[in-house]
Residue frames as a rotation matrix with the C-alpha (Angstrom) as fourth column:
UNK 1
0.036 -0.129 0.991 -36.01
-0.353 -0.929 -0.109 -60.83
0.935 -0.346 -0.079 53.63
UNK 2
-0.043 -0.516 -0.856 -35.22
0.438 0.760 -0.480 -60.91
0.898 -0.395 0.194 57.35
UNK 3
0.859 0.508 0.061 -36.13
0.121 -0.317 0.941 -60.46
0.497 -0.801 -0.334 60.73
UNK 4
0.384 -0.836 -0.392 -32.20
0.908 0.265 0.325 -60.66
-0.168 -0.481 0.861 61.83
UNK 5
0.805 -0.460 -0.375 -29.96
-0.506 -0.862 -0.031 -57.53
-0.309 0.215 -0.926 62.03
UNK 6
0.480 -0.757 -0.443 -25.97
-0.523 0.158 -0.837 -58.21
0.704 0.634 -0.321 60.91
UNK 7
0.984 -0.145 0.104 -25.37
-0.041 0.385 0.922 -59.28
-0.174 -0.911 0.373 64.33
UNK 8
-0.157 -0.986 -0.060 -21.15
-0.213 -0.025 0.977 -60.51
-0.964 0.166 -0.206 64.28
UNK 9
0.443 0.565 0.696 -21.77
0.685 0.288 -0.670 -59.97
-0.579 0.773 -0.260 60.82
UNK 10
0.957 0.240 -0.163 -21.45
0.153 -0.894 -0.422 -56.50
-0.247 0.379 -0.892 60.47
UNK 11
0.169 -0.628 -0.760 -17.89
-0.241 -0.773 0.586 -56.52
-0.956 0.084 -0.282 59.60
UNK 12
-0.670 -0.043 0.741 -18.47
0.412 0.808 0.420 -58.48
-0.617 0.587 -0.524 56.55
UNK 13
0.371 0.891 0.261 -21.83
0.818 -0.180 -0.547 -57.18
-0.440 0.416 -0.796 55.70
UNK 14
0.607 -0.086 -0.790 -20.30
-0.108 -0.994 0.026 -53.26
-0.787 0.070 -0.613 55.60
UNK 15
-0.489 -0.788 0.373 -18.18
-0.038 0.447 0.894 -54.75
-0.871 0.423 -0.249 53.03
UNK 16
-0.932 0.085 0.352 -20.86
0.325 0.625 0.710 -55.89
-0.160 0.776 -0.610 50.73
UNK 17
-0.710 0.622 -0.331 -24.25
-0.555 -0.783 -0.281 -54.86
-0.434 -0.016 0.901 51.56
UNK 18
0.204 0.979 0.025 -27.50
-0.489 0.124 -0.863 -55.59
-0.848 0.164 0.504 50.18
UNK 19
0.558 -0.009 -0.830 -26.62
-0.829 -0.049 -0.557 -55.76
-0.036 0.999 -0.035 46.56
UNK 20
-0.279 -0.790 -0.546 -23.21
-0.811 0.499 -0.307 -57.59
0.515 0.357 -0.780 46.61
UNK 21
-0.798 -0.047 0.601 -24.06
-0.423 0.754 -0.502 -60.15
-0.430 -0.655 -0.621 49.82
UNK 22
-0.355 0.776 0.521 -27.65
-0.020 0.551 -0.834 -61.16
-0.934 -0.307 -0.180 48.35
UNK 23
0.709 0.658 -0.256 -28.64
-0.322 -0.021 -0.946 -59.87
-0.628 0.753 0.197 44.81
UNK 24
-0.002 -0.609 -0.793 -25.50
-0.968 0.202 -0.152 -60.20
0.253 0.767 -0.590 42.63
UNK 25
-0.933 -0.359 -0.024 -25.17
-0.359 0.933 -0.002 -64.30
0.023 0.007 -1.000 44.30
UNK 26
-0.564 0.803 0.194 -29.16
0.538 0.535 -0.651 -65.50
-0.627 -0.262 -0.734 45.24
UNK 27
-0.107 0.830 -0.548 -31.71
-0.354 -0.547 -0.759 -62.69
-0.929 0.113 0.353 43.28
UNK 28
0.111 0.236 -0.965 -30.32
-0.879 -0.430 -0.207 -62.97
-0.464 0.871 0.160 40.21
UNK 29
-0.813 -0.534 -0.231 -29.80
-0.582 0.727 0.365 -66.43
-0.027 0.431 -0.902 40.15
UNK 30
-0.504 0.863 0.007 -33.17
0.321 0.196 -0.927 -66.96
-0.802 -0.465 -0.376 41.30
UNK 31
-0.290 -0.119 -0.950 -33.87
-0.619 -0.734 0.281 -64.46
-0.730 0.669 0.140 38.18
UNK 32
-0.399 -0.410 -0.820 -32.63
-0.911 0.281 0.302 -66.35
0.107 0.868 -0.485 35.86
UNK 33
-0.964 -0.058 0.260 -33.83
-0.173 0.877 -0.448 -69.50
-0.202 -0.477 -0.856 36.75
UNK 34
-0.223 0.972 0.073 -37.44
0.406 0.161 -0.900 -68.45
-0.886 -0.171 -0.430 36.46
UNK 35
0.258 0.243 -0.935 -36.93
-0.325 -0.889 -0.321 -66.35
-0.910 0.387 -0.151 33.71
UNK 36
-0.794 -0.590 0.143 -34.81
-0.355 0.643 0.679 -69.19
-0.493 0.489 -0.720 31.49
UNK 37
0.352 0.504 -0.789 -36.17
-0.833 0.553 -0.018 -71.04
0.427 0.664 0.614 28.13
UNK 38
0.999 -0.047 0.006 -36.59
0.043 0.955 0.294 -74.58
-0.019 -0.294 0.956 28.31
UNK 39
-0.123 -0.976 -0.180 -32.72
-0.804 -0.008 0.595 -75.61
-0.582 0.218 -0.784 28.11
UNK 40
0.296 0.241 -0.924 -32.23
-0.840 0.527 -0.132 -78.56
0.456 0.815 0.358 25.42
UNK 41
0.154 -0.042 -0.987 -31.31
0.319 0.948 0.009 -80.79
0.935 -0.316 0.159 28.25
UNK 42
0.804 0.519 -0.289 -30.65
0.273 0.109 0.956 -81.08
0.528 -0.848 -0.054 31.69
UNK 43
0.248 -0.958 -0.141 -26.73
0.968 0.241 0.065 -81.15
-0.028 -0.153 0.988 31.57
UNK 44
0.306 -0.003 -0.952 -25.25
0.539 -0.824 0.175 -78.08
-0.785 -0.567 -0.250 33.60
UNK 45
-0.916 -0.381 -0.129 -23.57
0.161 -0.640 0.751 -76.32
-0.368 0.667 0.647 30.33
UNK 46
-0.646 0.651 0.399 -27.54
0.659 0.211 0.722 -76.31
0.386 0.729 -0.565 28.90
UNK 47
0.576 0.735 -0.359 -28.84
0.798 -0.410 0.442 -75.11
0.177 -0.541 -0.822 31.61
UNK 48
0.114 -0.327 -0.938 -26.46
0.608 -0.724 0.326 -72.55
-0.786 -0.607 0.116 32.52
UNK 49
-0.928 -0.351 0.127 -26.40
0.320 -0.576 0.752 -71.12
-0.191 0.739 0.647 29.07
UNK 50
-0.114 0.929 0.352 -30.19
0.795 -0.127 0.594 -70.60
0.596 0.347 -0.724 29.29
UNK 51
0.552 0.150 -0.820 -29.48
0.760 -0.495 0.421 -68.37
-0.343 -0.856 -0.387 32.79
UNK 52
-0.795 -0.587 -0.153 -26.66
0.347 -0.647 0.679 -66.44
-0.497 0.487 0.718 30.65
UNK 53
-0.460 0.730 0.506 -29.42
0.506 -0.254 0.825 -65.62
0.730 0.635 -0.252 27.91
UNK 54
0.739 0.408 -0.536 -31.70
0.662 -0.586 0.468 -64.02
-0.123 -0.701 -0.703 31.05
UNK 55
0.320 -0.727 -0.607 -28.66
0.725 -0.223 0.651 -62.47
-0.609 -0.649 0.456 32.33
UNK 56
-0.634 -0.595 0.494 -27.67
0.735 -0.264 0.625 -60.60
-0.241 0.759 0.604 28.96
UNK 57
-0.226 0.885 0.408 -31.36
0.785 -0.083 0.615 -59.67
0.578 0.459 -0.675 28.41
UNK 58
-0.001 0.118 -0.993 -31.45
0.633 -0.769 -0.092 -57.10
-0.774 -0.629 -0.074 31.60
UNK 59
0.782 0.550 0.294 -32.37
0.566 -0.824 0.037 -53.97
0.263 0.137 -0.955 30.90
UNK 60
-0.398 -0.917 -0.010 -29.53
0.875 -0.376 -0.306 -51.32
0.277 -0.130 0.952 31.25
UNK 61
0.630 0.775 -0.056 -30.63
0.771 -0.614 0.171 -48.47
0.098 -0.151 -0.984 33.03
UNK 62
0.510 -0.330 0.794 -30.33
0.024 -0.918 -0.396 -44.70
0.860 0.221 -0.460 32.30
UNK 63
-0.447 -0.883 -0.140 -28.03
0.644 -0.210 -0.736 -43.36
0.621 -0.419 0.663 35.03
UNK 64
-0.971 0.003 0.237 -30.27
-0.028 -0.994 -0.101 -40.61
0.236 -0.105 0.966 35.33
UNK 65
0.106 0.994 0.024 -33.49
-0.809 0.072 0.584 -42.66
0.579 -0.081 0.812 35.96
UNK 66
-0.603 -0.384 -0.699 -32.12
0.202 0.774 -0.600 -45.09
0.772 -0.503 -0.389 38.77
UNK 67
-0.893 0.300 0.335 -34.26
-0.441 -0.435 -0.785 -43.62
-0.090 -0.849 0.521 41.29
UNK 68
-0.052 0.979 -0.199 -37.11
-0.990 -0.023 0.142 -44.62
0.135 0.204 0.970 39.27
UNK 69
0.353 0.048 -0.934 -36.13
-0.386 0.917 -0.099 -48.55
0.852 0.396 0.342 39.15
UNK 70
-0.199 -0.451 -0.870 -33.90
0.548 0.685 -0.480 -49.15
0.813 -0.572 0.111 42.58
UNK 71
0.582 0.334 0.741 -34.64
-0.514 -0.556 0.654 -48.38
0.630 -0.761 -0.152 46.11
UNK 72
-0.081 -0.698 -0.711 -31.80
0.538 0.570 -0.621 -48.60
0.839 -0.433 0.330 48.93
UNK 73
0.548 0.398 0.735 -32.03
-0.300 -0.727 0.617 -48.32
0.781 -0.559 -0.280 52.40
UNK 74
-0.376 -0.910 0.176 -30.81
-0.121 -0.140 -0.983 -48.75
0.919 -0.391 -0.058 55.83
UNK 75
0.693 0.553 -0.463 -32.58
0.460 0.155 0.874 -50.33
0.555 -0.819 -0.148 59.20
UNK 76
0.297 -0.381 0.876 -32.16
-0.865 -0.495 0.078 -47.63
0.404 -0.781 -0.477 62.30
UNK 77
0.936 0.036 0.350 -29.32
-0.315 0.533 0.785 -49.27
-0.158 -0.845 0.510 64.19
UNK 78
0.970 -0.237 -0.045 -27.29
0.130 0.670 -0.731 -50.25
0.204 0.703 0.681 61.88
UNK 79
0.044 -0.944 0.326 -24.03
-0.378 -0.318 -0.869 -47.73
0.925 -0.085 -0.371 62.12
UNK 80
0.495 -0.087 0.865 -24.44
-0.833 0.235 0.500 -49.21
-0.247 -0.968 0.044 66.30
UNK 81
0.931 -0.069 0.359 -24.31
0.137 0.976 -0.168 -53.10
-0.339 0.205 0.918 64.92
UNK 82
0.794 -0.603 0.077 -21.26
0.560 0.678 -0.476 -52.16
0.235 0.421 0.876 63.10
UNK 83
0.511 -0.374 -0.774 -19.67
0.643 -0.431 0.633 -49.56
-0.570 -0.821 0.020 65.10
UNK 84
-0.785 -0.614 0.082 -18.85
0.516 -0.576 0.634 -47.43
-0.342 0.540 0.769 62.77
UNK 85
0.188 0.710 -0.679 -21.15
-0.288 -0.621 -0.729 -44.63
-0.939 0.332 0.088 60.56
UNK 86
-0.849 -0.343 0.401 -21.64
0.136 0.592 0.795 -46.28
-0.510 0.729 -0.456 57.18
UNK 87
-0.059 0.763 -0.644 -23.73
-0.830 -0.396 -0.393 -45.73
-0.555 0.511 0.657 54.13
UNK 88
-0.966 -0.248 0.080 -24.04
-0.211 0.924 0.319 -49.34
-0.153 0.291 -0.944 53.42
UNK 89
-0.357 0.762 -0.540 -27.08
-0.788 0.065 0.613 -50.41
0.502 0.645 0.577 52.02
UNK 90
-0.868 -0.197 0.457 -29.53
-0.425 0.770 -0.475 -53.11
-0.258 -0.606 -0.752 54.01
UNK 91
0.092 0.988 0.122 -32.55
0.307 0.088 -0.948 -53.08
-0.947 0.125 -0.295 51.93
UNK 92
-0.771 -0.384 -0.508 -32.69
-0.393 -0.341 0.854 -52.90
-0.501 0.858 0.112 48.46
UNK 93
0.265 0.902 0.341 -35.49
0.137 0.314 -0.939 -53.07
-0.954 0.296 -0.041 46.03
UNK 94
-0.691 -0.330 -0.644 -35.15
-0.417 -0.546 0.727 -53.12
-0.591 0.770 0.240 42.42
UNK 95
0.651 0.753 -0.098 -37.30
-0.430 0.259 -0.865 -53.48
-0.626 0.605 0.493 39.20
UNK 96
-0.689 -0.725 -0.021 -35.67
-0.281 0.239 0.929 -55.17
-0.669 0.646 -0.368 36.47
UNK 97
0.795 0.591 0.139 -37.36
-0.177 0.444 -0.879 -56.10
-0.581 0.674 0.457 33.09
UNK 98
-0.224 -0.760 0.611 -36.04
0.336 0.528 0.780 -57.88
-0.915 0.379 0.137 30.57
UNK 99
-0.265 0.229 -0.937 -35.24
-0.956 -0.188 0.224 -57.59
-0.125 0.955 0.269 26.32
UNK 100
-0.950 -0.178 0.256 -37.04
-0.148 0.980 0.132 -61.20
-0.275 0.087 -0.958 25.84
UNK 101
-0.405 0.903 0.146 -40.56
-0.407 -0.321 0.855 -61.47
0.819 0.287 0.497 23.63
UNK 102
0.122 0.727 -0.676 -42.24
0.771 0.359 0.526 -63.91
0.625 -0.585 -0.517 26.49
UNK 103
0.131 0.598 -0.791 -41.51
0.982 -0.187 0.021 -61.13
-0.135 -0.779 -0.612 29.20
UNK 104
-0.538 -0.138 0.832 -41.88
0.469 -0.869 0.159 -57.77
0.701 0.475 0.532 27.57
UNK 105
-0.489 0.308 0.816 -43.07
-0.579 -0.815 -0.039 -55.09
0.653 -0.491 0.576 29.63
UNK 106
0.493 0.165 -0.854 -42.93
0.420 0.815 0.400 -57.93
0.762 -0.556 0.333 32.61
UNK 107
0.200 -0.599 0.776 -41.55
-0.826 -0.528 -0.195 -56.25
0.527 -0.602 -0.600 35.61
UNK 108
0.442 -0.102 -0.891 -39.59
0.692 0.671 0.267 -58.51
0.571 -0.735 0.367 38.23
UNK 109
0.522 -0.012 0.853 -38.98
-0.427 -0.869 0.249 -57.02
0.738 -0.495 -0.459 41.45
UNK 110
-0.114 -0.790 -0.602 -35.61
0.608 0.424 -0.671 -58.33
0.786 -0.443 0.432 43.36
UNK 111
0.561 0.039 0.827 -36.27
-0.641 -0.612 0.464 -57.29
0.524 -0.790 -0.318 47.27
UNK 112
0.401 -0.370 -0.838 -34.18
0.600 0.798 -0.065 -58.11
0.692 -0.476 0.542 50.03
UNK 113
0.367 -0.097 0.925 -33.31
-0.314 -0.949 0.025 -56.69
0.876 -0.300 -0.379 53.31
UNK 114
-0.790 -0.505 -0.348 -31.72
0.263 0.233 -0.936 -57.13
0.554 -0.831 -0.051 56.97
UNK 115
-0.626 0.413 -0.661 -33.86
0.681 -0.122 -0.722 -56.66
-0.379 -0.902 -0.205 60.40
UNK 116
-0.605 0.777 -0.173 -37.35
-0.365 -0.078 0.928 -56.31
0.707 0.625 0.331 58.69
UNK 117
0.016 0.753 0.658 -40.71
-0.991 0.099 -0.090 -56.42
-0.133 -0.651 0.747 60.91
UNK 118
0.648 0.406 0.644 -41.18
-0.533 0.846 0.003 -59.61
-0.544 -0.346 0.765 59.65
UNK 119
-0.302 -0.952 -0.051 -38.96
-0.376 0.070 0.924 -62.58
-0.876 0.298 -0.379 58.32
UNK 120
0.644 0.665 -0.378 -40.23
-0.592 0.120 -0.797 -63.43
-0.484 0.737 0.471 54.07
UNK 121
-0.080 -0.465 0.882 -39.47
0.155 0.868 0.472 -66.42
-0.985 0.174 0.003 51.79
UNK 122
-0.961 0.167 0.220 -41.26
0.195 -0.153 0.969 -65.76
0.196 0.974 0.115 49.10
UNK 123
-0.450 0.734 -0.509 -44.12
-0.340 -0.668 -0.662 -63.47
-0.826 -0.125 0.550 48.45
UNK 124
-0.883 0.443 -0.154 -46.10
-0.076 0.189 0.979 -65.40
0.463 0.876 -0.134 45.61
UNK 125
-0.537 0.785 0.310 -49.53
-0.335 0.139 -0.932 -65.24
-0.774 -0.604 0.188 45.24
UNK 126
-0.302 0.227 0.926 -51.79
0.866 0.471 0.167 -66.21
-0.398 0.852 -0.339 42.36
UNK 127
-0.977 0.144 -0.157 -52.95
-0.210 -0.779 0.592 -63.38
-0.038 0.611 0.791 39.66
């Protein structure tokens, strides 16, 4: 997450947004990565067929219960930064669980956002 607005960004960003600029290329690869079985070796086609296997495993969510699982939003300023009024998305929060026995009823939570109080790498702490 980030402490930066879109700055000469913003015609790009209004393009893509939250989702497309950060979760569909860095969350879910991040995802998958942590979420992967061993692979049976090291050699990219192993490994990238273990991140497919994550990737397949998502959860499909109702249509009608998105509210309950994603959260999108919008830092005050934004429609200035990109001169325009725009229902682009700069914040986005989602649950996601997988169909996989090791992380049944495991939530992961994919956050990411634009001109945030503060700027975050990674929230990990121990259980």
């Amino acid at each position: 997450m980030e402490s930066e607005s879109v700055g000469s960004r913003g015609g790009f960003y209004d393009q893509s947004g939250a989702l497309k600029d950060f979760v569909q290329n860095h969350l879910l690869n991040m995802l998958a990565l942590i979420a992967m079985d061993k692979p049976a070796s090291l050699e990219p086609a192993d490994i990238r067929n273990q991140k497919v296997k994550v990737l397949r495993s998502l959860y499909l969510c109702d249509p009608n219960n998105i509210a309950d699982l994603v959260v999108r939003g919008q830092y005050q300023g934004y429609a200035q930064d990109v001169g325009k009024k725009s229902s682009t998305e700069t914040y986005v929060a989602i649950k996601v669980l997988l169909n996989h026995p090791r992380w049944q009823h495991t939530p992961f939570y994919l956050r990411t956002g634009k001109n945030l109080p503060n700027k975050v790498y990674g929230n990990f702490h121990s259980l």
